[in-house]
C-alpha positions in Angstrom: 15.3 42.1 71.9 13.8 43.2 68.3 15.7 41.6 65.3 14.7 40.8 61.5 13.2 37.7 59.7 12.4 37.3 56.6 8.2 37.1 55.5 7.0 34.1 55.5 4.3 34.5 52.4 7.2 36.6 50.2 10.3 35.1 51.7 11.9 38.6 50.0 11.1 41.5 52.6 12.7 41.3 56.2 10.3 42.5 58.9 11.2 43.5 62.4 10.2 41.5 64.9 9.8 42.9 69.0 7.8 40.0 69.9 8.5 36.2 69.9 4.9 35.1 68.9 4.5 37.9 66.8 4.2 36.0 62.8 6.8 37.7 60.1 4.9 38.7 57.8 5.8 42.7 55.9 3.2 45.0 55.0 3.0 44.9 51.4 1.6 40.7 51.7 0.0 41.9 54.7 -2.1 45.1 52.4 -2.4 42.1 49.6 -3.9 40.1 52.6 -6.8 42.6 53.6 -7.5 43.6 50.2 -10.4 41.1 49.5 -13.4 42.8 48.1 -16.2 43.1 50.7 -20.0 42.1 49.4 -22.1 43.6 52.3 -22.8 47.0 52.0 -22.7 47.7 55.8 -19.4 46.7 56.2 -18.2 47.7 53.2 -18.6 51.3 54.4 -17.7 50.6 57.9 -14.3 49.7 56.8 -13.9 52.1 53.4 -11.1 54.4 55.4 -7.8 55.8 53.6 -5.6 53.1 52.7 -2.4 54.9 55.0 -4.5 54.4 57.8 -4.4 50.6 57.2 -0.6 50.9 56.5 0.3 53.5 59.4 -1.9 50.9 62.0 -1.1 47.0 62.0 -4.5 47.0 64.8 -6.7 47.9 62.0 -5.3 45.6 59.3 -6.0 43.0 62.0 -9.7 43.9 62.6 -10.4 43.6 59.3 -8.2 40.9 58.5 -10.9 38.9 61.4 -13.6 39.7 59.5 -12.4 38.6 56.5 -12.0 35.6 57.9 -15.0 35.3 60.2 -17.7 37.2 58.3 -18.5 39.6 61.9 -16.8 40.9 64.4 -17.7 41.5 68.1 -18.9 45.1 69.4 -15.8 45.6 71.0 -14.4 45.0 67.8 -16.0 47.7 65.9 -16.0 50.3 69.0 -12.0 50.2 69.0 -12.2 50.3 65.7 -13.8 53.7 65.5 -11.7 54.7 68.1 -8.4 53.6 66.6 -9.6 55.3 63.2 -10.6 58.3 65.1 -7.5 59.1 66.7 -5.9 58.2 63.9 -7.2 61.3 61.4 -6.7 63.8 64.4 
């Protein structure tokens, strides 16, 4: 059963929710979320990709939300990634 709750960092937008441990949070705090400026060159190229990708995809706002927090990510990780972003542009 999907129904709405309202974010909880904005308390404004309603986001639909389809799972019950999924967290309510809408895109726009989630894009201000994964925003941070990346330092390390590396990664910062691994994860410059169009910003509708990002939008279109909550799986790649979460990989890179994990490295934001974490500072790595697994090779796994980064292999979806690619994948993800590949299929993606097609």
């Amino acid at each position: 059963m999907a129904y709405k709750q309202r974010c909880i960092a904005c308390k404004k937008n309603m986001v639909l929710i389809t799972f019950y441990t999924q967290r309510p949070v809408c895109l726009q705090c989630e894009m201000k979320d994964i925003s941070d400026p990346i330092t390390n060159q590396k990664w910062k190229k691994f994860f410059d990709i169009d910003t509708t990708l990002y939008e279109k995809n909550s799986f790649l706002r979460s990989i890179k939300r994990n490295y934001l927090r974490q500072g790595t990510l697994t090779q796994k990780q980064k292999e979806t990634f690619l994948k993800v972003v590949k299929q993606q542009r097609l």
